[in-house]
Every structure is written in C-alpha cells, then in structure tokens.
C-alpha positions as CSV (number, residue, x, y, z in Angstrom):
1,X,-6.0,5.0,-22.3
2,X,-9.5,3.7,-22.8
3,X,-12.4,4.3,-20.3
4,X,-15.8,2.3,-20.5
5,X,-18.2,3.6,-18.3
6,X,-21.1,1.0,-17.3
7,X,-24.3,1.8,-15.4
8,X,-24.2,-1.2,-13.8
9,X,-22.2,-4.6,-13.4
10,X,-21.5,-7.7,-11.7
11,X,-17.6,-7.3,-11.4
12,X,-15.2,-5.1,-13.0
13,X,-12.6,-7.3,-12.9
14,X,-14.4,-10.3,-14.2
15,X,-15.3,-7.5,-16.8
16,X,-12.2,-7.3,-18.0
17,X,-11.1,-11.0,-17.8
18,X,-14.0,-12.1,-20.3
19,X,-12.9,-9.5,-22.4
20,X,-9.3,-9.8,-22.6
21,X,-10.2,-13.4,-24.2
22,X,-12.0,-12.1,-26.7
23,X,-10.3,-9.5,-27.9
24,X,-6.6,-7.6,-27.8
25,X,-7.5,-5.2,-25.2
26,X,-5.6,-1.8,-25.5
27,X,-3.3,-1.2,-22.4
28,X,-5.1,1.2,-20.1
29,X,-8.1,0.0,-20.8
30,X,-10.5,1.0,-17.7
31,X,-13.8,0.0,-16.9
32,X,-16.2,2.2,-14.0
33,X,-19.3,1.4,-12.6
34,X,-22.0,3.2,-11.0
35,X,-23.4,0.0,-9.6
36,X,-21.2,-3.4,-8.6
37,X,-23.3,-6.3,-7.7
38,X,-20.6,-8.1,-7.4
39,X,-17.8,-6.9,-5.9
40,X,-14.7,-9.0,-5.0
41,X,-11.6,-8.6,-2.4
42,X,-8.9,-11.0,-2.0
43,X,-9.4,-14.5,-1.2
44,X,-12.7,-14.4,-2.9
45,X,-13.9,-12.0,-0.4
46,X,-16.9,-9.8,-1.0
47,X,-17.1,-5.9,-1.4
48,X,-19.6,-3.6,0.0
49,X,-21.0,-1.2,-2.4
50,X,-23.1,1.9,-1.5
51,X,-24.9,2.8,-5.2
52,X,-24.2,6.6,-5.7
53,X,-21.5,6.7,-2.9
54,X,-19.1,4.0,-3.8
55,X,-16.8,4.0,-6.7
56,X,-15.6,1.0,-8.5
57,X,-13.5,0.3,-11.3
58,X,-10.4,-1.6,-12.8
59,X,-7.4,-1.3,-15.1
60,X,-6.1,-3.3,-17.7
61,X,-2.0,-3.1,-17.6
62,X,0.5,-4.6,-20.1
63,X,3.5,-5.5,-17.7
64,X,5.8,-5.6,-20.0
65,X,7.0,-9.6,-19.2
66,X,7.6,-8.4,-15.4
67,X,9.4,-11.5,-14.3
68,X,6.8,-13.8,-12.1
69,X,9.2,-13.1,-9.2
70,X,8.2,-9.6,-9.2
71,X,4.4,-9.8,-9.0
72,X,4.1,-8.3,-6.1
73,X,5.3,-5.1,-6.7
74,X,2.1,-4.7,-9.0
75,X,1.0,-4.9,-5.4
76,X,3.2,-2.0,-4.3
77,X,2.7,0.3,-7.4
78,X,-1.2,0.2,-7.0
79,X,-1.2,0.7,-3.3
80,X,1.1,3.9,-3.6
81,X,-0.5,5.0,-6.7
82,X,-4.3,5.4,-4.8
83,X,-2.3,6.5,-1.4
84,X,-0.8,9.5,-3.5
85,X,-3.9,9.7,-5.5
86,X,-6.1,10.5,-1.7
87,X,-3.4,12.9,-0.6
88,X,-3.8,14.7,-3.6
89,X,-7.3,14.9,-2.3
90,X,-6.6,15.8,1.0
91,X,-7.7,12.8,2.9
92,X,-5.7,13.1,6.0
93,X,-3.4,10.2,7.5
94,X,-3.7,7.3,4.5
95,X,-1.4,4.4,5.1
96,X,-1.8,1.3,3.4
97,X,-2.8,-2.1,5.7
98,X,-0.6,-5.1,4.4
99,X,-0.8,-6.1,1.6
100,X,-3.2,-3.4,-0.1
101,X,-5.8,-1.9,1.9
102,X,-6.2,1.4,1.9
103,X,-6.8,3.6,5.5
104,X,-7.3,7.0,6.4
105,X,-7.3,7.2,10.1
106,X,-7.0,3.4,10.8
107,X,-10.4,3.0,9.3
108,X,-10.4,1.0,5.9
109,X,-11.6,3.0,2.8
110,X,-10.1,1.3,0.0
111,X,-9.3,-2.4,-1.4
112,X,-7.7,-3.5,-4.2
113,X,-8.0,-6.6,-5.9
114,X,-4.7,-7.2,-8.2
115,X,-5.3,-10.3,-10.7
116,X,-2.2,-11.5,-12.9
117,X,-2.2,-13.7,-16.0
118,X,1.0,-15.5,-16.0
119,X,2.7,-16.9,-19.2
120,X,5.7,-18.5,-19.9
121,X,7.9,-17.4,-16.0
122,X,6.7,-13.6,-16.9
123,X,2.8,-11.9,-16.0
124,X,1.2,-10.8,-19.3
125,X,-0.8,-8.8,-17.7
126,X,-2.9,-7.3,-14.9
127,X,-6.4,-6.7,-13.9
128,X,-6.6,-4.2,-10.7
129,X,-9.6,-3.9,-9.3
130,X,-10.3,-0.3,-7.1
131,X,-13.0,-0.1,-4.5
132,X,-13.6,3.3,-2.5
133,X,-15.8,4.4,-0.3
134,X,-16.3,8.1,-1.4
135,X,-19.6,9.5,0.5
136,X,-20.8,6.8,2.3
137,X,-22.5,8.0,5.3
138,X,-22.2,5.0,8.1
139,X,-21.3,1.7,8.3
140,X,-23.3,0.0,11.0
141,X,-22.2,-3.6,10.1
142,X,-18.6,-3.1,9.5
143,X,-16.9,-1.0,12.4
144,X,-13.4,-0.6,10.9
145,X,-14.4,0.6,7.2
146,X,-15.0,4.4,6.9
147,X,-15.5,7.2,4.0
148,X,-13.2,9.9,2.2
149,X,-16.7,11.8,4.0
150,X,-16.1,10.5,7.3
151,X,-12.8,11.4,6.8
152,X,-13.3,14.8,5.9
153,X,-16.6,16.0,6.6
154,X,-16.5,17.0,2.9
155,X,-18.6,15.5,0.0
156,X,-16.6,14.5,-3.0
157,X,-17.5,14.2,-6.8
158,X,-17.1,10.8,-7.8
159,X,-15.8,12.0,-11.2
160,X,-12.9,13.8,-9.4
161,X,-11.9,11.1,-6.8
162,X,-12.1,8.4,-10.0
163,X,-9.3,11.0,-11.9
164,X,-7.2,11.2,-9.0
165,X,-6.7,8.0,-7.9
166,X,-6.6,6.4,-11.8
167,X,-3.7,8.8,-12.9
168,X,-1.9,8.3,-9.6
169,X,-2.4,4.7,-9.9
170,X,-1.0,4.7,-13.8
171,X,1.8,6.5,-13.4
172,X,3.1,4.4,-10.4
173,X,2.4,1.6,-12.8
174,X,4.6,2.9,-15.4
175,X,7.7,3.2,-13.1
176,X,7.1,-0.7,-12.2
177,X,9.8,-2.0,-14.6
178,X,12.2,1.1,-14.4
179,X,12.4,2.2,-10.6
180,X,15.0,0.8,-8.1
181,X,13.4,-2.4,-6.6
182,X,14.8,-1.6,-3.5
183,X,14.2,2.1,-3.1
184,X,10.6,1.4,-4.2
185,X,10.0,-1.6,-1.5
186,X,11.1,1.0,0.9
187,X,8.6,3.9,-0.3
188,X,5.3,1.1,0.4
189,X,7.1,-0.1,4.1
190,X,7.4,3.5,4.4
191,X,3.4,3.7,4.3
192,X,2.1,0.7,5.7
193,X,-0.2,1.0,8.9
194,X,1.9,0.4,12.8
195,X,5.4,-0.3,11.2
196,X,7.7,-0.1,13.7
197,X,4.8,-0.5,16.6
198,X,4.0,-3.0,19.1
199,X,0.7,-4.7,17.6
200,X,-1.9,-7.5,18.4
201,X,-2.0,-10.4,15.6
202,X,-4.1,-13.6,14.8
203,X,-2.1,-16.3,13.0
204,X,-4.2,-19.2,10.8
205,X,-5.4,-20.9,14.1
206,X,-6.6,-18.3,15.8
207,X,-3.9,-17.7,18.6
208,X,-3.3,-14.0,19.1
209,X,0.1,-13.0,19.4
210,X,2.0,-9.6,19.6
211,X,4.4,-8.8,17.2
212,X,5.8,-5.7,15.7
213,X,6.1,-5.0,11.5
214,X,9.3,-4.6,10.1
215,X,8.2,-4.3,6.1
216,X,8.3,-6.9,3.4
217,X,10.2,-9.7,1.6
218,X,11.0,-8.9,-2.2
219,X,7.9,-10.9,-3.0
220,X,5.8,-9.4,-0.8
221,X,5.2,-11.7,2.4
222,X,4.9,-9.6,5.8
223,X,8.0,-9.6,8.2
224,X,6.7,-9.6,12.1
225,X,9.3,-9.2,14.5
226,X,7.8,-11.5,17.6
227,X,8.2,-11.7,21.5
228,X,11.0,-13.5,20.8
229,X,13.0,-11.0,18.7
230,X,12.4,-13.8,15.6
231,X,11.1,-12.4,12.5
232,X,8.5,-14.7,10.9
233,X,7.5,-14.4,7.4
234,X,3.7,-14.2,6.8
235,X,1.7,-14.8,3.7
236,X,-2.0,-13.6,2.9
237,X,-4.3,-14.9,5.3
238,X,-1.7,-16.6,7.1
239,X,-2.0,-13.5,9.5
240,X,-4.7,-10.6,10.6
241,X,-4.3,-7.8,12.4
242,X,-6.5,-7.1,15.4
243,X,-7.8,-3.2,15.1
C-alpha cells in the first residue's frame, strides 16, 4: 500500500484517474487531502468539505478482472468496509442508505464515489472515492447530513478515523472475488437504512409513493415492495427517499 498525502486538491478521484494514465499505479495506492475543492458524489453531484473537519481520500484497487456483471459489489465491499470501519470507532447506529451512503442515526456522514474502468467484459480497476464528516460542527444548509461529532459528542483525530475506515475498507475489498456472492449481498441488505419498514419514496417524476425495501438485485438495483404487494426494481436516481 501506498499513501500520498496532499495539502490540498481539486478531486481525489480525478487524482487518481490522471494518474493511472500516466503511469502503472501500484494497487493500494491512496491519496488524502486536507483540502478538496472539488469534491464529487454520484451523478456528478457535489461534496461539502469543512477544511480541518472533513476527511477525503480515495483508493486505487486492482479487481482482479471482476466480471462487469459484478460491479456492484465493489459497491457493497466499500460500503461495509467504512460501516465496520465507524463501528470500530464507536459511532453508534451506522447503516448504509442505498446504494452507498453512509448514516449514523439517519443523518448522512459519509458518501462514496466508486469509479470503474472497464476493459474487455471485466473492470480493470477502481477508484473509490471516501468523504466524512469527522468534526464538523453544524450543518445549517443541509438538514439531513451530520458528524462522527454530532454523533458522539466526541472529537476525533483525523489520522485515526482515515486508518480505520481505509483498513476496514481494504480488507472488505480483498474478500470481493473470494466471498459467497450471496452470503455477502445479504451482509449489505442486512445494513441498509428502513429495510423491512414502511417508507415514503419519490420516483423520477416527482410522485411520492410508499413502499417498503426488501434489499437488492445481484447487480445492485433497489427492490421496493409497493401498495400493491409488486416489487419494482429501481436504479440510481430513478428513486429517493423522503427523510
């Protein structure tokens, strides 16, 4: 493993993606920020960063010619990797919002950013992006995002939380290939926010709907079980949760 550590950036990711064409990068390479100008979620979405109280960084991973059907559970390995990674912390109730948000108490403190470079029906390899909120102290514009210090009450070295969550995160990663596909989808649906409870949705035209999880497909799309008694696969902003 190789860590670069940059005062400041535009985006990790985009770090690692010029890089990666210039040179062989060695798997494991990471690159941390103190600053992120920059920051990205999914769907070209923008991150929040709080300078001194927000941590970013991102991982370069060889898959290993993971099969293009299996992308997703890049997805699933990261997600559980910085859940396990904030238990080991002691942040109290973490679950993971579909597909890879990361709660503690309902209130968002995480996101992940997973980029794949495909080749030939296999992923060469990924670029995973890691965003958290460590000691921010308030979030007046955003309502629903909180802070391993609102959490806790307890301020928390950026050093430590950055160890944590990057050798929970790599070791999930190195079980991708090997683990029991199914056994493993059911460890993520066992951590995802309101499985199993009656919760109000928002489908790509606006309606609002209620519907209750039931997990995921093998490649990752949500499965809501509606008024009906149907259940409707959903892809990523296809559907949104209403807090």
């Amino acid at each position: 493993m190789k860590i670069i550590k940059i005062s400041a950036i535009g985006s990790t990711n985009d770090y690692l993606k010029k890089q990666a064409k210039i040179i062989p990068l060695e798997d494991e390479t990471v690159v941390q920020t103190l600053h992120q100008t920059q920051g990205k979620g999914q769907m070209g979405a923008t991150w929040h960063f709080d300078i001194g109280n927000s941590l970013a960084f991102s991982i370069f991973k060889q898959t290993n010619e993971l099969p293009i059907s299996k992308q997703f559970w890049v997805n699933f390995a990261v997600s559980i990797g910085v859940k396990k990674g904030l238990d080991l912390l002691g942040i109290p109730k973490v679950s993971i919002k579909w597909p890879n948000d990361i709660l503690a108490d309902g209130k968002k403190v995480c996101g992940i950013l997973v980029e794949n470079q495909f080749q030939k029906g296999h992923i060469e390899h990924s670029i995973i992006g890691i965003g958290i909120n460590v000691n921010n102290a308030s979030f007046p514009e955003f309502p629903q995002a909180s802070s391993l210090l609102l959490s806790t009450g307890i301020h928390f070295s950026l050093d430590e939380v950055f160890d944590k969550v990057l050798q929970a995160v790599l070791s999930e990663l190195q079980l991708v290939k090997a683990t029991n596909a199914e056994a493993y989808k059911k460890q993520y649906e066992s951590y995802l926010y309101k499985i199993g409870i009656v919760s109000t949705f928002e489908d790509i035209e606006r309606k609002m709907f209620y519907g209750t999880i039931q997990g995921v497909s093998n490649n990752g799309m949500l499965l809501v079980k509606l008024q009906d008694t149907t259940v409707k696969e959903y892809r990523l902003k296809e559907i949104k949760m209403l807090y």
